[in-house]
Kinemage of the C-alpha trace (Angstrom):
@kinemage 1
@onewidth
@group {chain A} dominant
@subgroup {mainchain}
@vectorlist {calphas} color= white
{ca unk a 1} P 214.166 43.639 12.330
{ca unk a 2} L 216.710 45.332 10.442
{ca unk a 3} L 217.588 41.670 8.571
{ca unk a 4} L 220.962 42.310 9.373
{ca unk a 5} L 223.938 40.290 12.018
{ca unk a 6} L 222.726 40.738 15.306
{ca unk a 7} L 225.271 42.847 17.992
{ca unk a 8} L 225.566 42.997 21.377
{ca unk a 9} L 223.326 45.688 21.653
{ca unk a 10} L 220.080 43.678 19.600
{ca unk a 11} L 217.902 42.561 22.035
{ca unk a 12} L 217.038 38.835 22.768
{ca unk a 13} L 213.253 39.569 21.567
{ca unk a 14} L 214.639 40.831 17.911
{ca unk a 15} L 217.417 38.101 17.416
{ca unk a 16} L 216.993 35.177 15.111
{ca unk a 17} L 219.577 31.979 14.878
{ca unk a 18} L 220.692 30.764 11.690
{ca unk a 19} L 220.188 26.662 10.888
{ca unk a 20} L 222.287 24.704 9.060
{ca unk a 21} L 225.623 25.984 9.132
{ca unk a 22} L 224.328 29.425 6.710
{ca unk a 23} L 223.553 32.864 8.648
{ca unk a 24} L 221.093 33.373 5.038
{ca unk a 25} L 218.658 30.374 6.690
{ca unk a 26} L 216.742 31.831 9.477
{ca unk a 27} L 213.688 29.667 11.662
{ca unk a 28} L 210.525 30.942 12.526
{ca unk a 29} L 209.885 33.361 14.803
{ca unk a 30} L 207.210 34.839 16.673
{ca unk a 31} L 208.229 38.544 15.602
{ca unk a 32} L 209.846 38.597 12.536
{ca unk a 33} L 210.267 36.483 8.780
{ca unk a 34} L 214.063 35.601 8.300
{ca unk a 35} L 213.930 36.274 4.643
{ca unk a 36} L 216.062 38.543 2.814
{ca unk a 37} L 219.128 38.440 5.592
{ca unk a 38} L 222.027 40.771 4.959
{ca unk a 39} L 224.818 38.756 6.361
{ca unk a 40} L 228.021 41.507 5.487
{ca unk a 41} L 226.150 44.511 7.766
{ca unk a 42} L 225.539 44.798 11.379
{ca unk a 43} L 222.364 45.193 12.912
{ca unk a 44} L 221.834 49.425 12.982
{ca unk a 45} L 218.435 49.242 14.538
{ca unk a 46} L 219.629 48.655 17.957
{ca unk a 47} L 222.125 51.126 19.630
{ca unk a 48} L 224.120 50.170 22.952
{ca unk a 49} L 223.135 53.591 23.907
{ca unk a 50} L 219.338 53.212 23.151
{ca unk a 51} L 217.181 54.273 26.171
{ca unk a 52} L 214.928 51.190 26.855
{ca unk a 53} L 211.029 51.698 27.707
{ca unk a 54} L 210.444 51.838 31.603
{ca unk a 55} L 207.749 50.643 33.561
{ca unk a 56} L 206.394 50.873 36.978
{ca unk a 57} L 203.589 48.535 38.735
{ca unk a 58} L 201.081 49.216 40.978
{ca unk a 59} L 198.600 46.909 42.221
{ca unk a 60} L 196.424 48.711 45.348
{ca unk a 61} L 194.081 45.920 47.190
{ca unk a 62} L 190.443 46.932 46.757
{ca unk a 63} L 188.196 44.114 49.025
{ca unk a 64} L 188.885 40.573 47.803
{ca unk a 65} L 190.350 42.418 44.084
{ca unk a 66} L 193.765 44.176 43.358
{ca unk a 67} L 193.360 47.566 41.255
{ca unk a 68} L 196.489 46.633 38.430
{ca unk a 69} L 198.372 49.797 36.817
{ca unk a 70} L 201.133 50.292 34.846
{ca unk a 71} L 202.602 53.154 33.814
{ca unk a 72} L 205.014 53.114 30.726
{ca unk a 73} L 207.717 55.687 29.706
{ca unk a 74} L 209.064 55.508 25.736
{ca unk a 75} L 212.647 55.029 25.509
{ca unk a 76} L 214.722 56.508 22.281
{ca unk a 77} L 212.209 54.491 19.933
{ca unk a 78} L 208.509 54.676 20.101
{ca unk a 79} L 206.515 52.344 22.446
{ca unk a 80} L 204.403 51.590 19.434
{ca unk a 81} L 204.603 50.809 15.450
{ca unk a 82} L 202.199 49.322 13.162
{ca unk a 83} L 205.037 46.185 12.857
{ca unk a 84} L 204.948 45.841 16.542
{ca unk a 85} L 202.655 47.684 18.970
{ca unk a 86} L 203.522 48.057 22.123
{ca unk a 87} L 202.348 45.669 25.072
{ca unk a 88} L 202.198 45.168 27.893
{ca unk a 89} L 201.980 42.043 29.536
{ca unk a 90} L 200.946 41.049 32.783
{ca unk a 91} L 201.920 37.421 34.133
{ca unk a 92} L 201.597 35.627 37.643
{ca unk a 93} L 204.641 33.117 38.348
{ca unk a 94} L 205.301 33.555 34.451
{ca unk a 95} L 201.904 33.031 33.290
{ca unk a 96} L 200.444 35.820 31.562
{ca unk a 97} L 196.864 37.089 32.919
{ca unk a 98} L 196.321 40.111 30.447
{ca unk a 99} L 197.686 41.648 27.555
{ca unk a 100} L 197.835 45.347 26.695
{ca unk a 101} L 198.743 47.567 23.885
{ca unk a 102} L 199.750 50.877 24.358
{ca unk a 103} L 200.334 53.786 22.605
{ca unk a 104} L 202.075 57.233 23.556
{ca unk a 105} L 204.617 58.425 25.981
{ca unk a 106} L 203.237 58.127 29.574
{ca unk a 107} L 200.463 55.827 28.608
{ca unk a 108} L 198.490 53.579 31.566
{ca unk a 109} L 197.621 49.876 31.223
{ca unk a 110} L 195.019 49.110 33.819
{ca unk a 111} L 192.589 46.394 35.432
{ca unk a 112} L 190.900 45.054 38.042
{ca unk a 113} L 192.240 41.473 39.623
{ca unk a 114} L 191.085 38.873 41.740
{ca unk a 115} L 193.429 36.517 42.479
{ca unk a 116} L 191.662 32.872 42.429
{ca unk a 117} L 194.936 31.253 44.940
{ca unk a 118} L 195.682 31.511 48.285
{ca unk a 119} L 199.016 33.240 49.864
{ca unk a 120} L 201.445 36.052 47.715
{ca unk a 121} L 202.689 35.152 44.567
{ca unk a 122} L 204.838 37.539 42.094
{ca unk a 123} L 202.716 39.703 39.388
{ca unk a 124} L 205.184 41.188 36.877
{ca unk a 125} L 204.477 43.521 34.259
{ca unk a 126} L 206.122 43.667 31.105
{ca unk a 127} L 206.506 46.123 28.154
{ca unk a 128} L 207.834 46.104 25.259
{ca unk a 129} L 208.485 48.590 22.550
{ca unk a 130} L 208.214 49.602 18.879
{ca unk a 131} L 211.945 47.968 17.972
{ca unk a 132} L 211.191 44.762 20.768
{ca unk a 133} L 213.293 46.149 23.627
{ca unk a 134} L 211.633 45.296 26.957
{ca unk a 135} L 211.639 45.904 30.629
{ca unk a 136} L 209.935 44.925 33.310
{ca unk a 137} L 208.413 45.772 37.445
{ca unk a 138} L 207.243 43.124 39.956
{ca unk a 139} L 205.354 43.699 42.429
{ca unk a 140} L 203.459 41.160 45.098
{ca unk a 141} L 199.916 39.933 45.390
{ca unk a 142} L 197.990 38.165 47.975
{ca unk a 143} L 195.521 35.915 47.397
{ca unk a 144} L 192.286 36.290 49.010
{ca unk a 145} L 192.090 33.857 51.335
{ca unk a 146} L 194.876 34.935 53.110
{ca unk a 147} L 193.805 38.771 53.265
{ca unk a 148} L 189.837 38.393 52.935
{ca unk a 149} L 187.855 35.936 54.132
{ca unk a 150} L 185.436 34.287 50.907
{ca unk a 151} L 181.648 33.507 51.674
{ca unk a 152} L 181.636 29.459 52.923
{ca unk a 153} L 177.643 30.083 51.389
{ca unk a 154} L 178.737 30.880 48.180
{ca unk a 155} L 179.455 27.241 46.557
{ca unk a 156} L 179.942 25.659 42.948
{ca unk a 157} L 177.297 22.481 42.931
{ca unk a 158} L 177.602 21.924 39.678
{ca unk a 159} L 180.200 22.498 36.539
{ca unk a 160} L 179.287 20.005 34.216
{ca unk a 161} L 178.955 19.239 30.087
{ca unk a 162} L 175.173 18.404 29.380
{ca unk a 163} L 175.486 18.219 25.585
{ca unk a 164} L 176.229 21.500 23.757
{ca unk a 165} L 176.228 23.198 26.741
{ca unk a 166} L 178.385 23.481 30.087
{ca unk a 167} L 175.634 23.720 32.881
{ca unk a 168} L 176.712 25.680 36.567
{ca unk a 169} L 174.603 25.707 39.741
{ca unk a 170} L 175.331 27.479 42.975
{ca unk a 171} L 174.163 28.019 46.214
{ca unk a 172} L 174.450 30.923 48.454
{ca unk a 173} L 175.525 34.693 47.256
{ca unk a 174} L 174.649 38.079 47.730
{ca unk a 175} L 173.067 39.810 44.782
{ca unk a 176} L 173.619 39.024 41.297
{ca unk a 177} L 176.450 36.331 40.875
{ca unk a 178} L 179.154 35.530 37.925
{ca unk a 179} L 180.792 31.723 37.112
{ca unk a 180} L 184.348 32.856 35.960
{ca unk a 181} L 187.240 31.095 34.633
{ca unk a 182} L 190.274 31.043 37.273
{ca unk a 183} L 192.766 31.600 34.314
{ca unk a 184} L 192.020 34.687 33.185
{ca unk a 185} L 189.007 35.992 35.310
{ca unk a 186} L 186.677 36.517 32.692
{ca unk a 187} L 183.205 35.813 33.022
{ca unk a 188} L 181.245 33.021 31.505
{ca unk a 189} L 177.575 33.736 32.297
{ca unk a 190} L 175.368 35.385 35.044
{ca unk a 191} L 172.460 34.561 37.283
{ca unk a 192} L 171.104 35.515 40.983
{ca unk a 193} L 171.934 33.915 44.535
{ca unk a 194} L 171.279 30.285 44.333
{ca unk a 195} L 170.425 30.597 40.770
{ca unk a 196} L 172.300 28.249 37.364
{ca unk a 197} L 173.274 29.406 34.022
{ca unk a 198} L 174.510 27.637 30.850
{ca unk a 199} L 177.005 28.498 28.316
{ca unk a 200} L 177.769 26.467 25.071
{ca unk a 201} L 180.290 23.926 25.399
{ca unk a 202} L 183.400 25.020 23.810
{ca unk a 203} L 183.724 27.717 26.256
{ca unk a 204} L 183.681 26.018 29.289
{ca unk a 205} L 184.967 22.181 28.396
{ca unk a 206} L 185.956 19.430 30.785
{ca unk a 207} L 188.864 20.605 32.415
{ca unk a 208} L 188.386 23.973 32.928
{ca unk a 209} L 188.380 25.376 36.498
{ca unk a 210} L 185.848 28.277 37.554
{ca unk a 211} L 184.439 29.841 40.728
{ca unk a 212} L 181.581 31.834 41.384
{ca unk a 213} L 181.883 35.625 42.460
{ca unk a 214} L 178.733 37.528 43.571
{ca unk a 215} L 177.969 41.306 43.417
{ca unk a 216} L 179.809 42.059 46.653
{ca unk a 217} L 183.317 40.760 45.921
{ca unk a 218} L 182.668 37.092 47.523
{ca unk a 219} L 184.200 34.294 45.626
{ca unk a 220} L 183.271 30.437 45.628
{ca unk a 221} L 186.027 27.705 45.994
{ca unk a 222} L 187.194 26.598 42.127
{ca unk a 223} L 185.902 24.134 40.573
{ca unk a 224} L 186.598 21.791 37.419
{ca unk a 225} L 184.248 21.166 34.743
{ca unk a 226} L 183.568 17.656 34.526
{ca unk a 227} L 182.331 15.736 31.798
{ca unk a 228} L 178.796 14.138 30.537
């Protein structure tokens, strides 16, 4: 960030590493171009006394869901720049779920969950701030087969690629009824208890695994999309 040696007080999100035996060379990174390095000053940015951002997780169960929160407190830089806004990131076992930015002191990131495995696994929440300091909570989650019995009805017939379009059946459910994607929970189309829907191809290709939730919280075993 500030193009300058990195200290013991940078952060490991801000650092670069030289290549090639010259400090002036730096690689590509996700944050930051290398160009321009000032390799006779030390990093000024980033204070060993610096206040980091803090964060605190909440996840309270709601049925078969988890309501997510997280509340995040600015350290002594702003959570948020136009070079870097702040996020917050949400991962389960190191995978991240969501991503959200935020803005002010005392600012909220939250969602609604549904955990698409069975027993607790480890949701942590992530922020990080204006200058790329970060900190994190963990807190843990339960899937919902072990805390909420899913409808045996409600079933996945079909998930498969009929041309330019991924095709779903189902059988059983209560109300109206969503095919979602188990990595992220988002919803790829809508129809009514033992009803189909299609959605073009590229969104749901062979491979991907989905499950069917209906309008009262029940949820379908996953499934994988199959080919033609």
């Amino acid at each position: 960030m500030s193009r300058k040696l990195a200290t013991d007080c940078t952060p490991p999100l801000a650092r670069e590493e030289s290549r090639g035996g010259s400090a002036s060379a730096f690689s590509s990174d996700p944050f930051v171009d290398g160009g321009n390095a000032n390799v006779t000053e030390n990093d000024d940015i980033h204070r060993c006394e610096d206040a980091k951002p803090t964060i605190s997780l909440s996840v309270a169960p709601q049925g078969n869901s988890y309501q997510v929160s997280a509340t995040v407190t600015q350290g002594t830089h702003p959570l948020s720049s136009a070079a870097f806004p702040g996020t917050v990131n949400f991962s389960i076992d190191g995978t991240v779920i969501k991503s959200v930015q935020v803005g002010g002191p005392g600012s909220i990131a939250a969602f609604s969950y549904t955990p698409t495995f069975t027993g607790p696994k480890q949701m942590t929440a992530q922020v990080i701030d204006s200058v790329l300091y970060e900190s994190s909570d963990v807190k843990t989650v339960t899937g919902a087969a072990s805390t909420s019995p899913t409808t045996s009805s409600l079933k996945v017939t079909k998930a498969k690629q009929s041309g330019v379009e991924t095709k779903f059946t189902w059988t059983g459910g209560s109300g109206g009824v969503s095919i979602k994607k188990s990595s992220d929970n988002s919803t790829l189309c809508n129809g009514g208890p033992n009803g189909d829907c299609p959605v073009p191809f590229a969104e749901a290709p062979p491979g991907t695994s989905v499950y069917a939730e209906d309008s009262a919280g029940n949820t379908s075993p996953a499934v994988t999309v199959s080919g033609p």
